[in-house]
C-alpha positions as CSV (number, residue, x, y, z in Angstrom):
1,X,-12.3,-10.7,-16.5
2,X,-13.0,-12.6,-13.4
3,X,-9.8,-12.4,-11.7
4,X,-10.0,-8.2,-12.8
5,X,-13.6,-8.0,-11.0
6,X,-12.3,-10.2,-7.8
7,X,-9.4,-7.6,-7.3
8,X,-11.1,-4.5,-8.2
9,X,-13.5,-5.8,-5.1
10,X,-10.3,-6.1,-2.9
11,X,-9.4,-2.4,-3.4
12,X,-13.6,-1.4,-3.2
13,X,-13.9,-0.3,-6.8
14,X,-16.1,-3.2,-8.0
15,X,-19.2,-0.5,-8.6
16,X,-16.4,1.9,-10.9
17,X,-15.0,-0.7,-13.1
18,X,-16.5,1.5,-16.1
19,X,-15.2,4.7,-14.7
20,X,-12.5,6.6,-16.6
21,X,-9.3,7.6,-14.7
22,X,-10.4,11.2,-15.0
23,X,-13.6,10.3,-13.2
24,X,-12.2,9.1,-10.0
25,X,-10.3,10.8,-7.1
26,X,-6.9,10.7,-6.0
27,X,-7.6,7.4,-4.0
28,X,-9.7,5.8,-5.8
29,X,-6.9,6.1,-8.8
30,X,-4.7,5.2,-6.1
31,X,-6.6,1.8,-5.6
32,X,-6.6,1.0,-9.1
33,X,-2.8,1.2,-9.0
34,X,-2.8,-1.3,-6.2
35,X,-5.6,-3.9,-8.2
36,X,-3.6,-3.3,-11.4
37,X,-0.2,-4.6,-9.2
38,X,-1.8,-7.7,-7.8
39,X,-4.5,-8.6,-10.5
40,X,-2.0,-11.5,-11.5
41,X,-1.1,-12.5,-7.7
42,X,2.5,-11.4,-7.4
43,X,4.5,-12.7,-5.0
44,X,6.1,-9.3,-4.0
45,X,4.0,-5.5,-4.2
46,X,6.9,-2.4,-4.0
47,X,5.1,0.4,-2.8
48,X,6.8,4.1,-2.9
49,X,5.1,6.3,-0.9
50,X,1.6,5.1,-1.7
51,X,0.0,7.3,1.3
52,X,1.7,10.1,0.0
53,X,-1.0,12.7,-1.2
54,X,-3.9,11.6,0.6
55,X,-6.1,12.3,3.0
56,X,-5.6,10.0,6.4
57,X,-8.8,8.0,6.1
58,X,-7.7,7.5,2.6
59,X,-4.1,6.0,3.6
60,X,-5.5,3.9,6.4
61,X,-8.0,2.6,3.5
62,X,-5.0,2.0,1.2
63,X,-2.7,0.5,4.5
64,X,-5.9,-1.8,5.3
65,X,-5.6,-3.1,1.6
66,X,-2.0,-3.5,1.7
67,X,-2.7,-5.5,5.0
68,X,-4.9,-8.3,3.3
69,X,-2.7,-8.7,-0.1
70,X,0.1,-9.5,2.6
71,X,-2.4,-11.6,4.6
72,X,-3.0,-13.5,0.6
73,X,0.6,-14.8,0.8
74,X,2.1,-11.2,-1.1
75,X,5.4,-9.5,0.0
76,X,4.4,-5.9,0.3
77,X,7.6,-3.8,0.1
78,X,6.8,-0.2,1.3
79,X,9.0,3.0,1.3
80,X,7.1,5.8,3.7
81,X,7.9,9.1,5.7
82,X,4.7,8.3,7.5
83,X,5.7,8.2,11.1
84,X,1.9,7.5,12.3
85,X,1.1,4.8,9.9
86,X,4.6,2.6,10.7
87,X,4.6,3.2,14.1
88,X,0.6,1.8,14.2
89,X,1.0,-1.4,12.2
90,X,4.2,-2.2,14.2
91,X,5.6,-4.6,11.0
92,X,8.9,-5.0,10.0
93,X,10.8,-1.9,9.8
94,X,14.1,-1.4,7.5
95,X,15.4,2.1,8.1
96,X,18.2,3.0,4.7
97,X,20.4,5.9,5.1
98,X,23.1,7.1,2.5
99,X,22.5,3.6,0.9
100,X,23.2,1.6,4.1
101,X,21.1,-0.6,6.2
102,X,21.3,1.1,9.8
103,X,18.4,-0.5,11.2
104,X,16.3,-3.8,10.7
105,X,13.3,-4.7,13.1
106,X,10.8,-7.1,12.8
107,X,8.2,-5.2,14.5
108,X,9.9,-1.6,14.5
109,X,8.7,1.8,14.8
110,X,9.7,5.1,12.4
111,X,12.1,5.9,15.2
112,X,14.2,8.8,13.0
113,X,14.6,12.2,13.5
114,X,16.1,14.4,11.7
C-alpha cells in the first residue's frame, strides 16, 4: 500500500486514491495508467500515444512525469505524432516507416513531413 501511495504521488493523484475511474477526467485516468505501469519499478515504460486526447497542459503534465520515471532509472519507450512535444524535450528520437528504421538520433527532432 505504501509503494501504491508513493506512485500515486508521482503522477499527483495522492488526494484521489478513493476516486472511482468514472470520477476522474481524461488525464487524471491517464495518470493512473502511468502509476499503475510503474507501481512495481519496471525497468522499461511503452507508451502509445499517451498525449493523445489531451489538452496541452495536460500532455506537458503527463511528459513531465514521464521525465522523472526516466530520471528513476526507467526506460520510457514512447510512440507520438506530437511534433511540439519531441521537438521540445530534444531526447532520442527513432523515426519507423513501413516497419524500417530510417532514422535514429540521440537528441532528434519529429523532423517528418508528410
Amino acid at each position: 500500500k505504501k509503494q501504491v501511495m508513493e506512485t500515486l504521488e508521482l503522477v499527483n493523484l495522492k488526494h484521489k486514491a478513493r476516486m472511482l475511474p468514472t470520477e476522474l477526467s481524461g488525464g487524471e485516468q491517464q495518470r493512473v495508467s502511468i502509476a499503475r505501469s510503474i507501481v512495481n519499478s519496471p525497468k522499461v515504460v511503452i507508451a502509445d500515444e499517451p498525449t493523445g486526447n489531451l489538452d496541452p497542459d495536460t500532455s506537458w503534465e503527463i511528459m513531465n512525469i514521464f521525465d522523472e520515471i526516466n530520471t528513476r532509472g526507467t526506460t520510457v519507450v514512447m510512440a507520438t505524432h506530437n511534433k511540439e512535444i519531441v521537438n521540445t524535450i530534444k531526447h532520442r528520437v527513432i523515426a519507423i516507416e513501413g516497419g524500417k528504421i530510417i532514422r535514429d538520433e540521440q537528441r532528434g527532432d519529429y523532423g517528418y513531413e508528410s
